[in-house]
PQR file of N, CA, C, O and H, with PARSE charges and radii, in Angstrom:
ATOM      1  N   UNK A   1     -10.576 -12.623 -12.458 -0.4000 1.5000
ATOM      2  CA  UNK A   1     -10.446 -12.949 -11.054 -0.0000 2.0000
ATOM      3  C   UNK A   1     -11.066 -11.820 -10.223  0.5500 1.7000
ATOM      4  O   UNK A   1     -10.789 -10.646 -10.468 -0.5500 1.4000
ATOM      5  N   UNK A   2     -11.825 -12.139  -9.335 -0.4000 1.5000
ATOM      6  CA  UNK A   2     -13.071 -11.121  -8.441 -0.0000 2.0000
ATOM      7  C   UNK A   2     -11.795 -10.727  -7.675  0.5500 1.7000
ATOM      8  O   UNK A   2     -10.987 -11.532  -7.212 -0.5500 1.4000
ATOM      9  H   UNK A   2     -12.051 -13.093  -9.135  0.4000 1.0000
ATOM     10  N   UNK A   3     -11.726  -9.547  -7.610 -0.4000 1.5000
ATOM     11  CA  UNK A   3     -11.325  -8.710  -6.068 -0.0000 2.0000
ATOM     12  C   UNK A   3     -11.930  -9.319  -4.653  0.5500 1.7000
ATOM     13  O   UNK A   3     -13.121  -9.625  -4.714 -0.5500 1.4000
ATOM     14  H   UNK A   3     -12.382  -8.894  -7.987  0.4000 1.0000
ATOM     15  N   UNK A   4     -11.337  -9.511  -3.526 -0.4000 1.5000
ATOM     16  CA  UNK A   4     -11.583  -9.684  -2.209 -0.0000 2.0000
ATOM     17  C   UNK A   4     -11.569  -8.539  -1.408  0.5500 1.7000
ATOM     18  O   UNK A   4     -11.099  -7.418  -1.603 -0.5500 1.4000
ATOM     19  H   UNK A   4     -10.370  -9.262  -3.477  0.4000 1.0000
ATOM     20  N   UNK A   5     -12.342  -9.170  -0.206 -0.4000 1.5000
ATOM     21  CA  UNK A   5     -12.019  -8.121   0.769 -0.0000 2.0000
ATOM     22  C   UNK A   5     -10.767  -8.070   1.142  0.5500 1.7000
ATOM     23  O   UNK A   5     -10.458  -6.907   1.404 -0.5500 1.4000
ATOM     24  H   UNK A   5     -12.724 -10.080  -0.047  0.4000 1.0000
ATOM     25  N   UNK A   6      -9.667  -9.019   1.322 -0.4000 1.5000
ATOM     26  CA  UNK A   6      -8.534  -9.185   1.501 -0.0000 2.0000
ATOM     27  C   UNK A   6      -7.923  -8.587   0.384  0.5500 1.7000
ATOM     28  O   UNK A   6      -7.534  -7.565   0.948 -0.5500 1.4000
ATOM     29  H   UNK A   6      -9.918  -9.963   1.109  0.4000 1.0000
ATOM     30  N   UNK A   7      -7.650  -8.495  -0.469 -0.4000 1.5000
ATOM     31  CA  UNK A   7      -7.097  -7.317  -1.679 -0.0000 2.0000
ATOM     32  C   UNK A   7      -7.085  -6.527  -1.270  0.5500 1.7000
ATOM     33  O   UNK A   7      -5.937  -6.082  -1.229 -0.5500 1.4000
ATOM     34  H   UNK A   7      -7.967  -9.326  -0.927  0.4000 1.0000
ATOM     35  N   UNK A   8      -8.246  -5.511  -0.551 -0.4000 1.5000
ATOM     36  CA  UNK A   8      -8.185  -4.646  -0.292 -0.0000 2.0000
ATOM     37  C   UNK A   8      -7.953  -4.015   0.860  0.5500 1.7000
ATOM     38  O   UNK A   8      -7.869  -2.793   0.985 -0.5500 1.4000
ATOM     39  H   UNK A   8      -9.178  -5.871  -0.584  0.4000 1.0000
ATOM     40  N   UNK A   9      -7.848  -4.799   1.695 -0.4000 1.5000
ATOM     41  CA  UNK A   9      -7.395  -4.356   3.096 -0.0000 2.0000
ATOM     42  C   UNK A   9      -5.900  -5.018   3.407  0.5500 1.7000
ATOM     43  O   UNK A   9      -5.359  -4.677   4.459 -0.5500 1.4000
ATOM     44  H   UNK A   9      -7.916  -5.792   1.594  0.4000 1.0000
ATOM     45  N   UNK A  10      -5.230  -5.933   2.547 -0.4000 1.5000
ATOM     46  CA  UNK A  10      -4.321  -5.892   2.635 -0.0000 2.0000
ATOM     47  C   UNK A  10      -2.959  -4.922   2.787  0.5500 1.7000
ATOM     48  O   UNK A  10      -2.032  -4.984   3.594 -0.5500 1.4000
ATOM     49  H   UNK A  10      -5.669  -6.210   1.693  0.4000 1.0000
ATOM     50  N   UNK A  11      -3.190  -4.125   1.824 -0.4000 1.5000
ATOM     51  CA  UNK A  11      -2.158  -2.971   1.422 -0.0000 2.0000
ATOM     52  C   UNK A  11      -3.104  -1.463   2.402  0.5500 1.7000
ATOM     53  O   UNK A  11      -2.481  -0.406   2.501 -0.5500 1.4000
ATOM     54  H   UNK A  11      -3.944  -4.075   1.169  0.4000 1.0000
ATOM     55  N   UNK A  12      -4.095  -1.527   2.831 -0.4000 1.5000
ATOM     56  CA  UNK A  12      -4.012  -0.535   4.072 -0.0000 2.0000
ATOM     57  C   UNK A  12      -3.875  -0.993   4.995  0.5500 1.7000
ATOM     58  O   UNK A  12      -3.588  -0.109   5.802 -0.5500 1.4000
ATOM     59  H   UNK A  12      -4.601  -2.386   2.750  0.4000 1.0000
ATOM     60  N   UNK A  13      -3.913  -2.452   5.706 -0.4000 1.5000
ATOM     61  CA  UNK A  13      -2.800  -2.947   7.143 -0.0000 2.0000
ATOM     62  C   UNK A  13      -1.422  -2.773   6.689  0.5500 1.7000
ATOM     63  O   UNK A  13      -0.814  -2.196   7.591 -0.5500 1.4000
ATOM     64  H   UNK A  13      -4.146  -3.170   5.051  0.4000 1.0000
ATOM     65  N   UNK A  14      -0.584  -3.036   5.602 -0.4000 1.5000
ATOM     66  CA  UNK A  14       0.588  -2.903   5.419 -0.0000 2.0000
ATOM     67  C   UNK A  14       0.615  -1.181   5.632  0.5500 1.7000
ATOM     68  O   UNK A  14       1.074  -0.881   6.734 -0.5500 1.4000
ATOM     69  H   UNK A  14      -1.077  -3.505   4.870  0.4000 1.0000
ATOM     70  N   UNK A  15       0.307  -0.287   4.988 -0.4000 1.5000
ATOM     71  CA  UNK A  15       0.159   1.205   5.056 -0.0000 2.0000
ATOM     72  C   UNK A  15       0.267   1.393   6.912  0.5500 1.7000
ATOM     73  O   UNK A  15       1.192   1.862   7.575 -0.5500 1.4000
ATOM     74  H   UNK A  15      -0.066  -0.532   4.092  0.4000 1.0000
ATOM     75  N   UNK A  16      -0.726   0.968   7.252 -0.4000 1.5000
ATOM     76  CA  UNK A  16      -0.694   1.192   8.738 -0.0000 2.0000
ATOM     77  C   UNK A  16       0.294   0.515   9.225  0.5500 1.7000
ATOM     78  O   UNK A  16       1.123   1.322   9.646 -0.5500 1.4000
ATOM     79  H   UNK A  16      -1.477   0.586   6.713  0.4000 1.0000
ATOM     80  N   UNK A  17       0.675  -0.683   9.405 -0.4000 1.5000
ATOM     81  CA  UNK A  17       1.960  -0.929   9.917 -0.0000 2.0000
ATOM     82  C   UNK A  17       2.965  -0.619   9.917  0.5500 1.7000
ATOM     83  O   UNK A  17       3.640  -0.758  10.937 -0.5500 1.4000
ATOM     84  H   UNK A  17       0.001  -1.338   9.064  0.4000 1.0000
ATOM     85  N   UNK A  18       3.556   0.006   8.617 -0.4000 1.5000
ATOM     86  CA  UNK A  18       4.576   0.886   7.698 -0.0000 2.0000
ATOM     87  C   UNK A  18       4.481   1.950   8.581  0.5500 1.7000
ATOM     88  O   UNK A  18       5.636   2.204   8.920 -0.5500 1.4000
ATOM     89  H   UNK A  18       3.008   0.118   7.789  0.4000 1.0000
ATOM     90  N   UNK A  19       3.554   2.859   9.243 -0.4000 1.5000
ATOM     91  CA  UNK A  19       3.400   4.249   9.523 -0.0000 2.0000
ATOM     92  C   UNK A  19       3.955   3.892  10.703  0.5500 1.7000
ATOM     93  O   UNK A  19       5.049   4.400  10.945 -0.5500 1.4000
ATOM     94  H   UNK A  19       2.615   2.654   8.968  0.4000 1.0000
ATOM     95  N   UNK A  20       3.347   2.919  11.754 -0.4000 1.5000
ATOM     96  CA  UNK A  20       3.542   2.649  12.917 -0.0000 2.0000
ATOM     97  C   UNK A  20       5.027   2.619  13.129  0.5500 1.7000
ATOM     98  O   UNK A  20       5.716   3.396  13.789 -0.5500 1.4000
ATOM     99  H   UNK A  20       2.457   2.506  11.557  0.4000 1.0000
ATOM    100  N   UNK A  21       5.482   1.257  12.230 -0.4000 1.5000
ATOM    101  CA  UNK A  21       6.717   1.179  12.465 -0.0000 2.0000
ATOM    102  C   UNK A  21       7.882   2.883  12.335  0.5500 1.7000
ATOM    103  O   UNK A  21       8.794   3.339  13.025 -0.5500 1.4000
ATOM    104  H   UNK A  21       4.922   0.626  11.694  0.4000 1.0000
ATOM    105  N   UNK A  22       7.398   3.185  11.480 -0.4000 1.5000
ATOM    106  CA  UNK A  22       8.018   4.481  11.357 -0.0000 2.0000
ATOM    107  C   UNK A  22       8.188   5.035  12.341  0.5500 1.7000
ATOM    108  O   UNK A  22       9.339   5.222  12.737 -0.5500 1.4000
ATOM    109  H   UNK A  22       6.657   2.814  10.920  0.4000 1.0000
ATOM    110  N   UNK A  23       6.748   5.617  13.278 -0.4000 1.5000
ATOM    111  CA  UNK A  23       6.525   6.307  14.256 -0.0000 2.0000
ATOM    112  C   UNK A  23       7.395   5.588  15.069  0.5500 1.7000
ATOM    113  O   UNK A  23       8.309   6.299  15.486 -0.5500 1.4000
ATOM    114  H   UNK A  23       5.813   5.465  12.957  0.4000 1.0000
ATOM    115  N   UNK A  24       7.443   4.330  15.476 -0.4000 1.5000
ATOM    116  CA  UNK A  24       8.379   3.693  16.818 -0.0000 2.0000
ATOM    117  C   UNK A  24      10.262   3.944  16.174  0.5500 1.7000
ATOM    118  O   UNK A  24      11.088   4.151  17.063 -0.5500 1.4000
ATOM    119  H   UNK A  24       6.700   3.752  15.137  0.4000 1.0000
ATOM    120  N   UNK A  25      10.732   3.909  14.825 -0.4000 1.5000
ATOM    121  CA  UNK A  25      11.744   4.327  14.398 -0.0000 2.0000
ATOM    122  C   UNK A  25      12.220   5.675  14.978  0.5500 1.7000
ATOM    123  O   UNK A  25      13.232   5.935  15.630 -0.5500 1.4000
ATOM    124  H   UNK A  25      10.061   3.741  14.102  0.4000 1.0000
ATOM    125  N   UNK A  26      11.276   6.406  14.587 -0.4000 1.5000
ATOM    126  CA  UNK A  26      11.731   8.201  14.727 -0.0000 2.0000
ATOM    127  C   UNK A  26      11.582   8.364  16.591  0.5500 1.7000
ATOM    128  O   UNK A  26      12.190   9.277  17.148 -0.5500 1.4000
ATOM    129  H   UNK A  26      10.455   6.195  14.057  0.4000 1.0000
ATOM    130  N   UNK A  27      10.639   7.288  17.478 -0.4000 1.5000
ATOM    131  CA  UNK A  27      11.156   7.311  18.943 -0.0000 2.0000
ATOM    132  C   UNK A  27      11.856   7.129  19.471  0.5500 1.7000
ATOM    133  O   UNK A  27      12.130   7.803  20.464 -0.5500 1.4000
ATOM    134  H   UNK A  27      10.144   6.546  17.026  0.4000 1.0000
ATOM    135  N   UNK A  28      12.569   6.031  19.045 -0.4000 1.5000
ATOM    136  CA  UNK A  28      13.880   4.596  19.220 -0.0000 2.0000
ATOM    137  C   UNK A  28      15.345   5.744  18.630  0.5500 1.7000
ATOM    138  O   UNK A  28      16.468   5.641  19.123 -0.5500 1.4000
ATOM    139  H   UNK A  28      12.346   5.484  18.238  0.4000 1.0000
ATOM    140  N   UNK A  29      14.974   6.825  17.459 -0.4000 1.5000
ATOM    141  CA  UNK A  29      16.235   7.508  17.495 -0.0000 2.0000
ATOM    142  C   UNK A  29      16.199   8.824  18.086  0.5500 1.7000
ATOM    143  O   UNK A  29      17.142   9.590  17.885 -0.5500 1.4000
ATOM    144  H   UNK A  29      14.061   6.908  17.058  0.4000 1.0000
ATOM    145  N   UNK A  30      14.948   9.264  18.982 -0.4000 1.5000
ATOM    146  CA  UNK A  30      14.784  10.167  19.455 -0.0000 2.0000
ATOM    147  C   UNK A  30      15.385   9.644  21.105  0.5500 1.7000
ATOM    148  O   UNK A  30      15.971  10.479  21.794 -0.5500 1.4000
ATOM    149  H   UNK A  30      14.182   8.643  19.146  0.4000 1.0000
ATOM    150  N   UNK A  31      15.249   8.736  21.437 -0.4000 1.5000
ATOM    151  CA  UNK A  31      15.776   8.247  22.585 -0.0000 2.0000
ATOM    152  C   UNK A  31      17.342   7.881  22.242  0.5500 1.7000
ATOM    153  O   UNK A  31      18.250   7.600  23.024 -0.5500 1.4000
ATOM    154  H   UNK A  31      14.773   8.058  20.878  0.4000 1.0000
ATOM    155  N   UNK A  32      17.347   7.946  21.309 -0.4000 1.5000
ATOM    156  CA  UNK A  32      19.236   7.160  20.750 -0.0000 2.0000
ATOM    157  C   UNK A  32      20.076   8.846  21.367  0.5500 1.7000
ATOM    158  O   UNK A  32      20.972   9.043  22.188 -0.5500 1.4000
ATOM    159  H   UNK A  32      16.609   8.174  20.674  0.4000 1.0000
ATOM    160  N   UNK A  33      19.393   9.630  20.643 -0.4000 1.5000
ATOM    161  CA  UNK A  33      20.200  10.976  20.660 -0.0000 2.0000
ATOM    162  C   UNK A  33      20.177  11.640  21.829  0.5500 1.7000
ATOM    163  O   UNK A  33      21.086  12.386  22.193 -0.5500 1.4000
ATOM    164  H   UNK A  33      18.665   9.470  19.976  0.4000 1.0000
ATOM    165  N   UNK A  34      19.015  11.377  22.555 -0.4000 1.5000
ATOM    166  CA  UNK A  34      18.972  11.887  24.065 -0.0000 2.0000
ATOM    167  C   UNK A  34      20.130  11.127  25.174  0.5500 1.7000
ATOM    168  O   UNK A  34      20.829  11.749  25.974 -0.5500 1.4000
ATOM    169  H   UNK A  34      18.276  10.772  22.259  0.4000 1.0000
ATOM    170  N   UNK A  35      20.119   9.975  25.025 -0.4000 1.5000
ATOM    171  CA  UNK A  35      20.790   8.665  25.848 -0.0000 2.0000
ATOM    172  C   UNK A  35      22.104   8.863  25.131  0.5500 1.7000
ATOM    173  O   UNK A  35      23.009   8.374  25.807 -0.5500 1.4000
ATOM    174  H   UNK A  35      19.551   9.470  24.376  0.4000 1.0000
ATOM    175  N   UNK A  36      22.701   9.605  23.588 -0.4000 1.5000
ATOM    176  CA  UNK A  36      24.353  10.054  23.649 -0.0000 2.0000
ATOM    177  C   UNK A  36      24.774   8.783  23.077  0.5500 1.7000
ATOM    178  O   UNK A  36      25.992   8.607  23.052 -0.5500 1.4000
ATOM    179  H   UNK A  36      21.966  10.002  23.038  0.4000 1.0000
ATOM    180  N   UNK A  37      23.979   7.791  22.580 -0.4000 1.5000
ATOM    181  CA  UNK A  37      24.116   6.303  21.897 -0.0000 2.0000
ATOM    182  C   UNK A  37      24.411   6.291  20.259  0.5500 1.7000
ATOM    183  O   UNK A  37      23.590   5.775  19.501 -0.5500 1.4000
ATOM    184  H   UNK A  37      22.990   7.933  22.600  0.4000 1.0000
ATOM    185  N   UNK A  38      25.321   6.737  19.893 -0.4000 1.5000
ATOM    186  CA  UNK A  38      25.847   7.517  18.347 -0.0000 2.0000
ATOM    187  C   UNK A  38      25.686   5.689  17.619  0.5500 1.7000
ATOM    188  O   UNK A  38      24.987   5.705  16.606 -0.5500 1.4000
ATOM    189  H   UNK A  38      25.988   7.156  20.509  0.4000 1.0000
ATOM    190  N   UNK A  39      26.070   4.634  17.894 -0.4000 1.5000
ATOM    191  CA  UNK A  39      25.986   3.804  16.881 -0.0000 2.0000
ATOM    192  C   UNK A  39      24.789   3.544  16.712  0.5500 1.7000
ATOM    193  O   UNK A  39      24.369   3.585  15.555 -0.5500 1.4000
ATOM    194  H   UNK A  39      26.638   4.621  18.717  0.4000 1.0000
ATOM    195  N   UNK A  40      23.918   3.213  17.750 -0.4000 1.5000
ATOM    196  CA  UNK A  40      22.223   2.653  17.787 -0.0000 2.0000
ATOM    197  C   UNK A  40      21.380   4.225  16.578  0.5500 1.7000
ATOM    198  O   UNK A  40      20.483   4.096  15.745 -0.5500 1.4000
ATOM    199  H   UNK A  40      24.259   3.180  18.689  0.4000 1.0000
ATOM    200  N   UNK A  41      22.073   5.418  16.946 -0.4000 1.5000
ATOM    201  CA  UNK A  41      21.497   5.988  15.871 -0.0000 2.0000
ATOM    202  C   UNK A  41      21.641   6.088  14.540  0.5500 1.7000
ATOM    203  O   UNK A  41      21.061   6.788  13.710 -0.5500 1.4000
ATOM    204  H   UNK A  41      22.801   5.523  17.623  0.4000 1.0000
ATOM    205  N   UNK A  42      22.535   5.254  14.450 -0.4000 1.5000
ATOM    206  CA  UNK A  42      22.674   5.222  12.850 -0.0000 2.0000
ATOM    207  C   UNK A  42      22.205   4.153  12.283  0.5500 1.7000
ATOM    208  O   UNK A  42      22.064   3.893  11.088 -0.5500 1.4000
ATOM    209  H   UNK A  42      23.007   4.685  15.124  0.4000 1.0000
ATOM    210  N   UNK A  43      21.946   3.477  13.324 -0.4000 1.5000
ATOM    211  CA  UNK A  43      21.305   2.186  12.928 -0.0000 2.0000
ATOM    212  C   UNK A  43      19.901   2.358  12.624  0.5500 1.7000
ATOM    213  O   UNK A  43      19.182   1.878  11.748 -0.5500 1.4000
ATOM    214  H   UNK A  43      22.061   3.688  14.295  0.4000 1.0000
ATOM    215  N   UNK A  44      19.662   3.313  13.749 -0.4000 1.5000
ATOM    216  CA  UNK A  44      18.221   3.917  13.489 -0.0000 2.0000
ATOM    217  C   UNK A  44      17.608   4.184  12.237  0.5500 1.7000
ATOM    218  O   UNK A  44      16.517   3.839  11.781 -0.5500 1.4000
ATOM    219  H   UNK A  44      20.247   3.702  14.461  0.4000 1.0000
ATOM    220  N   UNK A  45      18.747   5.028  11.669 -0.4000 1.5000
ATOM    221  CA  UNK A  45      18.673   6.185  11.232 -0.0000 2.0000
ATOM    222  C   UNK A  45      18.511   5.333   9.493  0.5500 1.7000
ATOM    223  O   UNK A  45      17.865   5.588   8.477 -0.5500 1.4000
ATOM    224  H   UNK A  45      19.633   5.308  12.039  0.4000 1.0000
ATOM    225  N   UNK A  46      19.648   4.073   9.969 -0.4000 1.5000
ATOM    226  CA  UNK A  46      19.576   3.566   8.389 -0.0000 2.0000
ATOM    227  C   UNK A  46      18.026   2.461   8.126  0.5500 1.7000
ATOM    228  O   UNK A  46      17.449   2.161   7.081 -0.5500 1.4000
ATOM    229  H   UNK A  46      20.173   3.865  10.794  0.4000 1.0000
ATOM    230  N   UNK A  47      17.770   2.120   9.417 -0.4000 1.5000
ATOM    231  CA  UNK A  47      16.473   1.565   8.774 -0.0000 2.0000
ATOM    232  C   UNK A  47      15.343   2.819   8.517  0.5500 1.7000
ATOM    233  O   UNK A  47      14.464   2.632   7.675 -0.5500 1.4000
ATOM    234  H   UNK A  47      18.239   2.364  10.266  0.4000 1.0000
ATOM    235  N   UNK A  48      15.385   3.818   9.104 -0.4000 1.5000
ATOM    236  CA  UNK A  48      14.339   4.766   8.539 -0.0000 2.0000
ATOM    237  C   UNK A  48      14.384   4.716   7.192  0.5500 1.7000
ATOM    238  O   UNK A  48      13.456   4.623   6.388 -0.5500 1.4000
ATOM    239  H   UNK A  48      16.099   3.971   9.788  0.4000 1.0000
ATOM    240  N   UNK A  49      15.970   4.813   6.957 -0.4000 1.5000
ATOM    241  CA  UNK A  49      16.163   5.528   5.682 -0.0000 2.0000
ATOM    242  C   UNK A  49      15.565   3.777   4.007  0.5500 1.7000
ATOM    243  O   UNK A  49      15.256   3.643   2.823 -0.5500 1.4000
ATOM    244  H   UNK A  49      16.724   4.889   7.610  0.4000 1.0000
ATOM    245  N   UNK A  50      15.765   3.116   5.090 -0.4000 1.5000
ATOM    246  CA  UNK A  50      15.250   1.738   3.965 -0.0000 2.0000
ATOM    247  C   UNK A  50      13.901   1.615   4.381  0.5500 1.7000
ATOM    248  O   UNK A  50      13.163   1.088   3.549 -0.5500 1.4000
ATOM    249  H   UNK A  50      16.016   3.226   6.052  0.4000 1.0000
ATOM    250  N   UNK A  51      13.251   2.058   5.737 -0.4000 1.5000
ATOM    251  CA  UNK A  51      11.742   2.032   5.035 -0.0000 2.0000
ATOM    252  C   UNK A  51      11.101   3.245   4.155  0.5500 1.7000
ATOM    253  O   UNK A  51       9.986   3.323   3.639 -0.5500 1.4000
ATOM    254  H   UNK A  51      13.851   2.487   6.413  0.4000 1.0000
ATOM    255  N   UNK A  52      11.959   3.969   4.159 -0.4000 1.5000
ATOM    256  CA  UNK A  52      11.394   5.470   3.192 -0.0000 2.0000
ATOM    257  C   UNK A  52      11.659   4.550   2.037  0.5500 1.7000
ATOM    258  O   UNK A  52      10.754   4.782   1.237 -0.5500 1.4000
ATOM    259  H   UNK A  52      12.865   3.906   4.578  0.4000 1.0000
ATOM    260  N   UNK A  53      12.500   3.560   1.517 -0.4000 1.5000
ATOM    261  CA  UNK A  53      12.893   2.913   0.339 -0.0000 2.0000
ATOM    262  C   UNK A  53      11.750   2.069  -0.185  0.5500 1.7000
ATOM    263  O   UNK A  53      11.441   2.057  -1.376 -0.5500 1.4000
ATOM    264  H   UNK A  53      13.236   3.372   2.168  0.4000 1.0000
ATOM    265  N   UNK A  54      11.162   1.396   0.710 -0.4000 1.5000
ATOM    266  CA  UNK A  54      10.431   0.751   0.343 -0.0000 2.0000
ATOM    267  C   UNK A  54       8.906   1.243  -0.370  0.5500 1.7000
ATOM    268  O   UNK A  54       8.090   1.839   0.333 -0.5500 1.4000
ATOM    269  H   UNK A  54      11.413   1.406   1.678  0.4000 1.0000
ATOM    270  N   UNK A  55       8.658   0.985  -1.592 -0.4000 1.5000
ATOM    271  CA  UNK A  55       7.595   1.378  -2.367 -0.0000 2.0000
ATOM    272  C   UNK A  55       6.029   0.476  -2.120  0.5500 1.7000
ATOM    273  O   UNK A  55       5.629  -0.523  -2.719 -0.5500 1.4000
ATOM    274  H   UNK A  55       9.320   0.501  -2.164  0.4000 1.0000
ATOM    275  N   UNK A  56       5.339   1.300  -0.958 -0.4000 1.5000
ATOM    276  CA  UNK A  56       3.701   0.573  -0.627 -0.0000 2.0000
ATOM    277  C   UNK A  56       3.218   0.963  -1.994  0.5500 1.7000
ATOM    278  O   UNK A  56       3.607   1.961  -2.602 -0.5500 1.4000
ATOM    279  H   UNK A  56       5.664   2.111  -0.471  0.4000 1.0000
ATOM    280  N   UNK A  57       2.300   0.053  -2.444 -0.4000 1.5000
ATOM    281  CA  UNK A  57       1.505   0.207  -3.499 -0.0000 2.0000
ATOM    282  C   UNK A  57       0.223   1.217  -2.617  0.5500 1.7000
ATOM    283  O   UNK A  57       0.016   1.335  -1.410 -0.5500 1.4000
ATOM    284  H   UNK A  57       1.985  -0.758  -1.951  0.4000 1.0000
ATOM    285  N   UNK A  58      -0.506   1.868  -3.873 -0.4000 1.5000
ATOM    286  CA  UNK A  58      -1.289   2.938  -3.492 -0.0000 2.0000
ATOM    287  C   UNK A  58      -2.767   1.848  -3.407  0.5500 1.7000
ATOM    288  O   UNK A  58      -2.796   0.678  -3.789 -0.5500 1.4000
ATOM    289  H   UNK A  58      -0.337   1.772  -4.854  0.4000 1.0000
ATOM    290  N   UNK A  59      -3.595   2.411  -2.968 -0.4000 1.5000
ATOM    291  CA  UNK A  59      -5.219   1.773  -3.300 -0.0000 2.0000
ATOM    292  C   UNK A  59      -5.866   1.711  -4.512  0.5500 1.7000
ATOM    293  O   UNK A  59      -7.000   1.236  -4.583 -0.5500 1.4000
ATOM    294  H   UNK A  59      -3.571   3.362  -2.658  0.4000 1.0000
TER
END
């Protein structure tokens, strides 16, 4: 089965989206802790901690 261009740019849009989302995570609990909002940060805090869980395949 031939490789696509989609094979391969699949898993670096996921990579980039993964990062993004991250980056808006670590804002969303940077604003949690400023604003004194203790449950929203743990909420934060636990999806960071399940996208660090999640295993992107490499290239």
């Amino acid at each position: 089965m031939p490789i696509t261009t989609e094979d391969i740019l699949m898993p670096t849009t996921t990579m980039a989206d993964t990062a993004r989302l991250h980056a808006l995570l670590d804002e969303a609990l940077t604003l949690a802790d400023t604003l004194q909002l203790p449950l929203a940060a743990i909420h934060i805090d636990q999806a960071l901690a399940q996208l660090s869980d999640v295993d992107v395949p490499a290239l």
